[in-house]
C-alpha positions in Angstrom: 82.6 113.1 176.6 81.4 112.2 173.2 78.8 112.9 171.3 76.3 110.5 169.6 74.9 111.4 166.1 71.9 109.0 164.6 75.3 107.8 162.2 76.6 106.1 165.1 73.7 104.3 166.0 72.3 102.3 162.9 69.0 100.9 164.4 65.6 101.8 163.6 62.4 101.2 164.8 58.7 100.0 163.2 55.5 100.8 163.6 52.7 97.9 162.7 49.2 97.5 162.3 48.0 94.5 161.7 44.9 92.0 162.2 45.8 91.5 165.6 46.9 95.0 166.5 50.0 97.0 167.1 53.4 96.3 167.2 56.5 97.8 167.4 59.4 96.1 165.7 63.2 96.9 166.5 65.2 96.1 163.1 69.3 95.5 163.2 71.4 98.0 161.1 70.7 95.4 158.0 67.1 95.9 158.4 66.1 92.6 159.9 64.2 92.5 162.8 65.6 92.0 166.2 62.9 92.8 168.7 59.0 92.6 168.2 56.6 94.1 170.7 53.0 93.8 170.7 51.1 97.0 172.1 47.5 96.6 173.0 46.7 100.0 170.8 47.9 102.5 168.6 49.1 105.1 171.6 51.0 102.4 173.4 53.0 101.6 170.4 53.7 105.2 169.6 55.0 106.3 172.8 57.2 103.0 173.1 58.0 103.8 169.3 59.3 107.1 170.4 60.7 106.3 173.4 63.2 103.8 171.2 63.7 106.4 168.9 65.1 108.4 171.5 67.1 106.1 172.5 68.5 105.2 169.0 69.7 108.5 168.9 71.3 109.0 172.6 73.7 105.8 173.1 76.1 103.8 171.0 75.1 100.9 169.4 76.4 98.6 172.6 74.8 100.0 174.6 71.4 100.2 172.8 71.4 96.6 172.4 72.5 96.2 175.5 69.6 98.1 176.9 66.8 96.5 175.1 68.5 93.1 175.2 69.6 92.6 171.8 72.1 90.5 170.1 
């Protein structure tokens, strides 16, 4: 078994506010943006904010974009 550090996993994860409301935006380890969510408030896009976060932390990098259906 091996253990994941945030160093293996390179992703990050936005939170925006804008005109239209939240979003959450998942960005590639070059910083571009490969996932956008739209949340309907501010505590919907916090707790899937964390929740990603979490999971940037627990699996590789495959498996994280494998997970949330990234390229």
């Amino acid at each position: 078994m091996s253990t994941v550090t945030q160093a293996d996993n390179r992703y990050s994860v936005v939170l925006e506010e804008g005109v239209r409301g939240w979003r959450v935006i998942i960005r590639d380890p070059d910083g571009d943006p490969v996932s956008k969510r739209s949340c309907s408030d501010e505590t919907e896009a916090r707790t899937y904010a964390s929740a990603v976060r979490q999971h940037i932390y627990w699996p590789s990098e495959p498996r994280f974009r494998s997970y949330y259906g990234l390229p």
